[in-house]
VODOSE-372216 format. One record per residue (C-alpha): x, y, z; residue in three letters. Coordinates in steps of 0.25 Angstrom, whole numbers, padded with zeros to 4 digits, always signed. Layout:
N
XYZAla/...
end
This chain:
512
+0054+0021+0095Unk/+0049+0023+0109Unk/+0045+0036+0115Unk/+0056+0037+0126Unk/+0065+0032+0116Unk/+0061+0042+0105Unk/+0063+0052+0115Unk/+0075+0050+0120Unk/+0079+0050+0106Unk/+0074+0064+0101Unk/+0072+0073+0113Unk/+0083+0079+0121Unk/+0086+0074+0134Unk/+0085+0088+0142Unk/+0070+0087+0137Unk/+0066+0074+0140Unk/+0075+0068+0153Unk/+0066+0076+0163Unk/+0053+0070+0159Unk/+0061+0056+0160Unk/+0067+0057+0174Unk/+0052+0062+0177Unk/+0046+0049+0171Unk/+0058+0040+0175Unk/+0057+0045+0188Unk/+0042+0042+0191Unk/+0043+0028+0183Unk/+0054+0023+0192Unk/+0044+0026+0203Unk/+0033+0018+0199Unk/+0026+0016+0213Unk/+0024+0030+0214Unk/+0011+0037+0210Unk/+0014+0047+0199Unk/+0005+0059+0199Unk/-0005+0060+0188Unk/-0002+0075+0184Unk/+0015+0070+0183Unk/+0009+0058+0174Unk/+0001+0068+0167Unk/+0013+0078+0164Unk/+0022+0066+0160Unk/+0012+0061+0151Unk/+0011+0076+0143Unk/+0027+0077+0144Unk/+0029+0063+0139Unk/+0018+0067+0125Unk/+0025+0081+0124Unk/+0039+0073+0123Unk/+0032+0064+0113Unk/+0025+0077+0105Unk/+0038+0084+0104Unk/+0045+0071+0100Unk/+0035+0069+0090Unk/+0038+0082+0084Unk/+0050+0081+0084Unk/+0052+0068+0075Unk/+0039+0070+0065Unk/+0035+0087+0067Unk/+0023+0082+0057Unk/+0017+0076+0068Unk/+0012+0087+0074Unk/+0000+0085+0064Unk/-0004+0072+0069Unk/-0017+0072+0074Unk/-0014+0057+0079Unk/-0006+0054+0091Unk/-0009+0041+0101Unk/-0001+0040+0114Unk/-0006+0025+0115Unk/-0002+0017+0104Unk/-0011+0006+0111Unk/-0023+0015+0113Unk/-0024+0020+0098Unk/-0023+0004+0093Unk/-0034+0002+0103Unk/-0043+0014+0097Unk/-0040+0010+0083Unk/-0042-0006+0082Unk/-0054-0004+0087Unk/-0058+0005+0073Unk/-0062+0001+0060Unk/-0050+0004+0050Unk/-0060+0011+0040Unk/-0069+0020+0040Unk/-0082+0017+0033Unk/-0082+0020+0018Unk/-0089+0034+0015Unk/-0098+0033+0001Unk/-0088+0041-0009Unk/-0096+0039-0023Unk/-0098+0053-0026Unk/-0083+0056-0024Unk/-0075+0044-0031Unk/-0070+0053-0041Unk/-0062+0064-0032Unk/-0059+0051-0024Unk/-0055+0043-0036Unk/-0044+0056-0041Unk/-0054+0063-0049Unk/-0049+0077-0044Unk/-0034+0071-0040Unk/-0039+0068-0028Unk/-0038+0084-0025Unk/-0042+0088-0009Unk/-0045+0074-0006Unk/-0030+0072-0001Unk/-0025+0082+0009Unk/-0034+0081+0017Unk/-0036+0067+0013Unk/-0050+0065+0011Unk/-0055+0053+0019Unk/-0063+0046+0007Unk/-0050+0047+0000Unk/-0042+0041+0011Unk/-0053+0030+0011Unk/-0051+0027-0004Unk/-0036+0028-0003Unk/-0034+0018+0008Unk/-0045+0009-0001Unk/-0036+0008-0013Unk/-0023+0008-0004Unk/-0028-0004+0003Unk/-0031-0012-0012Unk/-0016-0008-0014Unk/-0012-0015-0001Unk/-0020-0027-0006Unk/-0011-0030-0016Unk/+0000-0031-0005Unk/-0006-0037+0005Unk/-0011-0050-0003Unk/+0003-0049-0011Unk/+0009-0064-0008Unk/+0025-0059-0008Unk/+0031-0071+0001Unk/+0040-0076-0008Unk/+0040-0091-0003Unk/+0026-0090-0009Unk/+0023-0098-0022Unk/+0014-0085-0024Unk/+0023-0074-0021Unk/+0020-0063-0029Unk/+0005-0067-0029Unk/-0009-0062-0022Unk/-0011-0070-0009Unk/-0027-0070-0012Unk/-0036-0073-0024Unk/-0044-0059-0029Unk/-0056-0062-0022Unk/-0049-0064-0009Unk/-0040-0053-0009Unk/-0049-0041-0002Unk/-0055-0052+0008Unk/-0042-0057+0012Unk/-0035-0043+0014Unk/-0048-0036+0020Unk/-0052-0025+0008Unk/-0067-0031+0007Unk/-0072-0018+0013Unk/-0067-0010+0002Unk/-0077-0017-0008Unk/-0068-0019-0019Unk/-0066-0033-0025Unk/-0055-0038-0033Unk/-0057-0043-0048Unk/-0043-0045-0054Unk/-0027-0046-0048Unk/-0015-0039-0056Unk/-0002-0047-0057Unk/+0011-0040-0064Unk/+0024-0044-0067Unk/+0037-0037-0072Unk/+0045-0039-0084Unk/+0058-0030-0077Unk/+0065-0039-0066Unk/+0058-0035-0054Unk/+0063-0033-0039Unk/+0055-0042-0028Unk/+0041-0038-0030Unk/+0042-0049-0042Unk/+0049-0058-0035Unk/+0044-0072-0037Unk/+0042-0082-0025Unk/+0054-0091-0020Unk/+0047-0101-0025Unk/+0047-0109-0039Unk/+0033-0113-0041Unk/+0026-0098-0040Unk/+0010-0094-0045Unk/+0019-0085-0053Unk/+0034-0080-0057Unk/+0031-0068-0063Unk/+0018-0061-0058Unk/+0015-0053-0045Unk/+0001-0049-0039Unk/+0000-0034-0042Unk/-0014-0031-0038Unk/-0027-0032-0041Unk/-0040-0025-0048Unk/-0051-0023-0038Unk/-0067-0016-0040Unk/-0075-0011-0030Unk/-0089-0017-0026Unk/-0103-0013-0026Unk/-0103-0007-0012Unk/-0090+0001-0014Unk/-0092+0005-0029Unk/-0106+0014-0022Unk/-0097+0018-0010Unk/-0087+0024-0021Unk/-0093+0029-0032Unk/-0088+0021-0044Unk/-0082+0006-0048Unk/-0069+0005-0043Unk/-0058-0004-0049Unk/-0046-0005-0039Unk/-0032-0009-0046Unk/-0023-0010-0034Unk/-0007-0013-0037Unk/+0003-0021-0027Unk/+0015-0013-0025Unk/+0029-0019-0021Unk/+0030-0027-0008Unk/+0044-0022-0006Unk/+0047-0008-0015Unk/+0060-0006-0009Unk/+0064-0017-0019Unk/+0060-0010-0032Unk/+0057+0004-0033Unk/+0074+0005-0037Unk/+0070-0003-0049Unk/+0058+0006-0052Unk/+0065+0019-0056Unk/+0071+0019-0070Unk/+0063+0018-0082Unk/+0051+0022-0088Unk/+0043+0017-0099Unk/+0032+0024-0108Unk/+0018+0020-0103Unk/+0006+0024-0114Unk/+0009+0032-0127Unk/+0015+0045-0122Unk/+0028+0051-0114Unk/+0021+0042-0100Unk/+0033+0033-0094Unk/+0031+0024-0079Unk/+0041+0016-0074Unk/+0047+0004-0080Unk/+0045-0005-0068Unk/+0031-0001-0066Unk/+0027-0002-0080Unk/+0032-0016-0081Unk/+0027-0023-0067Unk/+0012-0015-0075Unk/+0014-0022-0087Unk/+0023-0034-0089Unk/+0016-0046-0094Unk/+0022-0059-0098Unk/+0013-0069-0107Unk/+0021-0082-0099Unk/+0016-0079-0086Unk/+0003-0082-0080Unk/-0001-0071-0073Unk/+0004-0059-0081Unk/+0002-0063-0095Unk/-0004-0049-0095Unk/+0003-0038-0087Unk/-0003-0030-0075Unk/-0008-0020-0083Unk/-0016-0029-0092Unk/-0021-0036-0079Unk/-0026-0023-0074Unk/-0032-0017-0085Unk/-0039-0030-0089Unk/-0047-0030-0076Unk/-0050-0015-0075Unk/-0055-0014-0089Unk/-0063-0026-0086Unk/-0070-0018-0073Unk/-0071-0006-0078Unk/-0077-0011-0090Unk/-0088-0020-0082Unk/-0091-0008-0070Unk/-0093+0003-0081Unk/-0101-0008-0090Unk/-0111-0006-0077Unk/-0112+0006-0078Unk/-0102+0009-0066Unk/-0092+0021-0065Unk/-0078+0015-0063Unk/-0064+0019-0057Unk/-0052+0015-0058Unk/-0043+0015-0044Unk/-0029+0009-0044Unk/-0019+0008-0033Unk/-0006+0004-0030Unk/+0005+0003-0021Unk/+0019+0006-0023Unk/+0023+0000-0036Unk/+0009-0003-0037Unk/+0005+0012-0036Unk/+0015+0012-0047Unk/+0005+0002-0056Unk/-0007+0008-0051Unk/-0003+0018-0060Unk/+0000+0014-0073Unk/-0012+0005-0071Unk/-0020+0018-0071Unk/-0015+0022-0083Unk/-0017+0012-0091Unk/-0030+0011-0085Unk/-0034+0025-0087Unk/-0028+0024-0103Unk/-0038+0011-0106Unk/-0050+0016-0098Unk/-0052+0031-0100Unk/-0062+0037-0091Unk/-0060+0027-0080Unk/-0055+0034-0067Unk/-0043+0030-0063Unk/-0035+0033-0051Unk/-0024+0028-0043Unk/-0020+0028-0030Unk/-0006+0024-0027Unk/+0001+0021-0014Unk/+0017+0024-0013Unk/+0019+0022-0027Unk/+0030+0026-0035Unk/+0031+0036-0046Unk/+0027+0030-0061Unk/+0029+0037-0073Unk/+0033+0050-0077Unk/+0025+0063-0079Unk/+0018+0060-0093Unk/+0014+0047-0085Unk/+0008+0055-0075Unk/+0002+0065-0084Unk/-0005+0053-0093Unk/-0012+0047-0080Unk/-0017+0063-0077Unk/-0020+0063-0091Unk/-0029+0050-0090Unk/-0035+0054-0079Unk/-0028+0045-0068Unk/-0029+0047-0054Unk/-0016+0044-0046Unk/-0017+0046-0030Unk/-0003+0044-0025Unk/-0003+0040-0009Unk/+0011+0044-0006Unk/+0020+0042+0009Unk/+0031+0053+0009Unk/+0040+0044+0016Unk/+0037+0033+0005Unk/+0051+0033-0006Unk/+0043+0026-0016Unk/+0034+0038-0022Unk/+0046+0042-0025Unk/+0050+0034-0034Unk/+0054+0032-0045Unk/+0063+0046-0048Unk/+0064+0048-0035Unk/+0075+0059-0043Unk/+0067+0059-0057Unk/+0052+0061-0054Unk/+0042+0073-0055Unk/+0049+0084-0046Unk/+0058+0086-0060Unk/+0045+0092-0066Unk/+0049+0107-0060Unk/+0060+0105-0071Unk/+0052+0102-0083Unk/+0052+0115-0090Unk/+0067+0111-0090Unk/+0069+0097-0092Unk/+0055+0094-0098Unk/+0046+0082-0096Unk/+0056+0071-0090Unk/+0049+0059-0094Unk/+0059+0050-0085Unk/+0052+0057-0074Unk/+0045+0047-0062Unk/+0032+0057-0058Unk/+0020+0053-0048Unk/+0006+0054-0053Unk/-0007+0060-0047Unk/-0010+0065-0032Unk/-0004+0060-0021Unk/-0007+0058-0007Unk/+0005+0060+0002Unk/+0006+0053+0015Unk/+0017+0056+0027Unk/+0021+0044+0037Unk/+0024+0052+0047Unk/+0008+0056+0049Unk/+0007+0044+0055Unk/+0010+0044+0070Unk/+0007+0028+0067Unk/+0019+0025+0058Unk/+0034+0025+0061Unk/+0043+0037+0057Unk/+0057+0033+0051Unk/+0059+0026+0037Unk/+0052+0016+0033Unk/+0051+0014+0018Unk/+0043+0003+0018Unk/+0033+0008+0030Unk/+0033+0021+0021Unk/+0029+0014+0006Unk/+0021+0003+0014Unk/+0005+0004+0008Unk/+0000+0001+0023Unk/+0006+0014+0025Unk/+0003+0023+0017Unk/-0014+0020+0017Unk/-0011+0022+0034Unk/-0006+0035+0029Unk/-0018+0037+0020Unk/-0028+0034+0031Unk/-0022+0045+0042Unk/-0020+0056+0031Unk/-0028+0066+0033Unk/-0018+0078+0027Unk/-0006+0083+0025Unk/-0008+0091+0037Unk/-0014+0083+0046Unk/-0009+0071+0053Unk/-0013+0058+0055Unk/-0028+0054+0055Unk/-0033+0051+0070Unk/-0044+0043+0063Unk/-0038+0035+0054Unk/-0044+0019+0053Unk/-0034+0011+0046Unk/-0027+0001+0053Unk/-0012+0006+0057Unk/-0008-0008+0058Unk/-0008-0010+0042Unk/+0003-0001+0042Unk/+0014-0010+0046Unk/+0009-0022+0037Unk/+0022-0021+0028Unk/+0030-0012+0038Unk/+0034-0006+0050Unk/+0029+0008+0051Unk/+0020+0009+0062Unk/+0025+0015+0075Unk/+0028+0004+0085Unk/+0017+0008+0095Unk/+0007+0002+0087Unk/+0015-0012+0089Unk/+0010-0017+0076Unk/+0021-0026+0069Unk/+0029-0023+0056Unk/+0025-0030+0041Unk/+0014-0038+0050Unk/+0006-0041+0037Unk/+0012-0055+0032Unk/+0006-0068+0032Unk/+0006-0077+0045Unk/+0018-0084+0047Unk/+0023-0080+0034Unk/+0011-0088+0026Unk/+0015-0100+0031Unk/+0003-0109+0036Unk/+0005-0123+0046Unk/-0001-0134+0037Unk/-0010-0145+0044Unk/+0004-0153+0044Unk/+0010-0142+0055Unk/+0018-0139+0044Unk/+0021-0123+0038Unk/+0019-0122+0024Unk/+0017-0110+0015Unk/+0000-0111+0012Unk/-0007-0116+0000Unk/-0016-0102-0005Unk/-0030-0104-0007Unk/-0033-0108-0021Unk/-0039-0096-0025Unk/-0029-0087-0018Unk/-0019-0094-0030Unk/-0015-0084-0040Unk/-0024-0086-0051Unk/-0026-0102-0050Unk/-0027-0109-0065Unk/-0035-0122-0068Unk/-0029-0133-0060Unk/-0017-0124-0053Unk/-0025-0121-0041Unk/-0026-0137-0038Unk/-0012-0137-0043Unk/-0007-0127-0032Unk/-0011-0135-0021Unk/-0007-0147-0024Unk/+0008-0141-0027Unk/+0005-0135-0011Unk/+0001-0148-0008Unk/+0013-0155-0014Unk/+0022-0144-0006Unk/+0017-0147+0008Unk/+0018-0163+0007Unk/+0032-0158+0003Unk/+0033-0149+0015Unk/+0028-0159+0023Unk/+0037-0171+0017Unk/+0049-0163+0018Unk/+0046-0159+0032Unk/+0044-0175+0034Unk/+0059-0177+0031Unk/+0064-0167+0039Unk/+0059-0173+0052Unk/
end
């Protein structure tokens, strides 16, 4: 909303109709030279009008330590500053970094080498989205866009030294809403199977800088939660051997299998724990120490934890921490109080605007505790796990107030909140790096000022490339970028995008 506008809106007209007659008044005489003190004394009216206006919608803001007349000047300042700050050495504090101590005064204040690794593990979470093909004309809906080995090059995260050694696919044996959904299409890499993430180690360079072997499990959340988390509210199931109960949903996208598919003959889980075993294994075989780190966004918060679980159960003494992003609740208490038990570290990143964390029990969850001594352990109680970083839109003098349940769950938005927290009681960070503009990849939630387009991340012209006949057609993918190519079906492919193009091409023939 503009200014004059938004004025005119919230601020009584005995207030403001002087000041505009006095401007109206000198504007409609343009040829006549204004004094400088009357310019002078407008401009200070005009930014108390805005102050108090300020105030008046968002009181918080009053704490903000970040305020820009010029939109256009503060572009100009920050696109010409690197989006990151350079990596401070951290060896001989991975363990408070990594949960050891619940993460206890490293939060409020947030403590910078914190906020680094945080962001780190947030931007492997956004990974999974960002590679995720979900076009559903695609013949690979459902898959990653890029072979393992291409995916950090192509989406820019070589700086953070990791590589990546092994991709998770999952599938459901409960009927499942869109995330599921196959491609429009018959002939498909797969009916069954999605690309959920991936498992990642750090290199050489980045092991010294942080103190340890890390192995990185990041988990792909929904691309559109709206349509599931109804369905994710119900039932839970027993997990391990005691009174610990997760969700049905969850517990089933984690470990569903199905012996006549091709790529979940084992389930996510057994994926997984294959691949870490197999790491941690080989790293402390060199005599290496080794952590564990598993992220998630979303529903894929929500598998980030019963993969630290079950990774904690089968490889005692391994640190094991999550960092979750938005994520839903899990299990009940005696869930929670078997990850304590086994040591796991659970950073949850929360917005306060965001209804997902709420869910499920947005009725039933840990606030029935106060009444135990009555009621007893209810074990069909949802309860969230470990500490939690909480994060509040309206710090943000760059993102748009109102409601927005997409902008407010949106990843991009919550690790732009991470990077300008500094505390509870503070505002925004004046010198935060990353890049605004990352924020209105998926959404609309930047403030109009900064005249960056909504959802801007997508393919150009939708994916579709002008062939050397002039004519649109979806593009072949690079052999290696096909998911998991066997024998002959890489030559196969392209002959079967081959055969489509002369038919293409045939059929637009016989139009003309």
């Amino acid at each position: 909303m503009a200014l004059s506008t938004m004025i005119h809106t919230h601020l009584p007209t005995t207030l403001y109709g002087g000041a505009v007659n006095r401007v109206s008044s000198i504007s409609a005489h343009q040829k006549v030279t204004v004094d400088t003190k009357l310019n002078r004394g407008a401009r200070r009216l005009a930014e108390s009008l805005t102050s108090l206006l300020q105030l008046s919608i968002d009181p918080s803001s009053s704490r903000k330590n970040l305020q820009h007349s010029s939109w256009d000047s503060f572009d100009e300042q920050k696109h010409n500053t690197p989006t990151t700050s350079p990596k401070e050495m951290i060896a001989d504090k991975w363990r408070q970094l990594h949960g050891c101590s619940d993460w206890g005064r490293l939060l409020d204040p947030l403590h910078p080498w914190l906020r680094r690794e945080i962001v780190k593990y947030g931007e492997f979470a956004q990974a999974t989205y960002d590679a995720f093909d979900f076009d559903s004309f695609s013949e690979y809906c459902g898959s990653c866009r890029y072979n393992r080995n291409r995916l950090f090059e192509k989406l820019g995260l070589c700086k953070n030294g990791y590589k990546v050694t092994k991709y998770i696919y999952a599938m459901s044996t409960i009927e499942m809403p869109r995330w599921l959904e196959r491609s429009r299409l018959m002939d498909t890499w797969s009916r069954d199977s999605n690309w959920m993430g991936y498992v990642a180690v750090s290199d050489d360079e980045e092991t010294r800088r942080i103190g340890r072997r890390d192995i990185v499990v990041a988990w792909r959340g929904t691309v559109a939660p709206s349509e599931w988390y109804e369905d994710f509210q119900r039932n839970l199931d027993p997990i391990g051997i005691g009174d610990a109960k997760v969700e049905h949903g969850f517990l089933s996208i984690y470990t569903s299998k199905n012996e006549s598919t091709r790529y979940n003959k084992s389930s996510a889980s057994e994926q997984v724990m294959k691949e870490v075993m197999k790491l941690v294994q080989f790293y402390r075989g060199q005599g290496e120490e080794v952590s564990l780190t598993i992220t998630g966004h979303s529903l894929g918060g929500a598998l980030a934890l019963l993969n630290a679980y079950e990774a904690a159960v089968n490889l005692p003494g391994l640190p094991v921490s999550v960092i979750s992003f938005g994520a839903p609740r899990v299990g009940n208490s005696a869930f929670r109080d078997e990850l304590d038990d086994l040591g796991v570290k659970t950073l949850r990143v929360v917005v306060k605007q965001d209804l997902v964390p709420r869910m499920p029990g947005v009725v039933f969850n840990e606030s029935l505790q106060r009444f135990d001594d009555i009621t007893g352990t209810l074990e069909w109680v949802y309860t969230h796990v470990g500490a939690e970083l909480r994060l509040d839109v309206s710090s943000s003098p760059y993102l748009k107030r109102g409601f927005s349940p997409m902008g407010f769950h949106s990843l991009e938005t919550y690790l732009h909140l991470v990077d300008g927290f500094h505390s509870a009681e503070s505002g925004f960070r004046s010198d935060a790096r990353r890049d605004v503009t990352l924020v209105n990849k998926a959404c609309d939630m930047l403030v109009d000022e900064l005249r960056i387009p909504q959802c801007w991340y997508q393919l150009a012209n939708k994916g579709l490339v002008c062939n050397e006949h002039g004519r649109w057609v979806k593009p072949s993918r690079e052999p290696e970028d096909i998911p998991s190519p066997i024998g002959d079906q890489a030559h196969e492919h392209s002959l079967r995008i081959q055969m489509q193009e002369n038919y293409q091409m045939l059929y637009a023939s016989y139009q003309t």
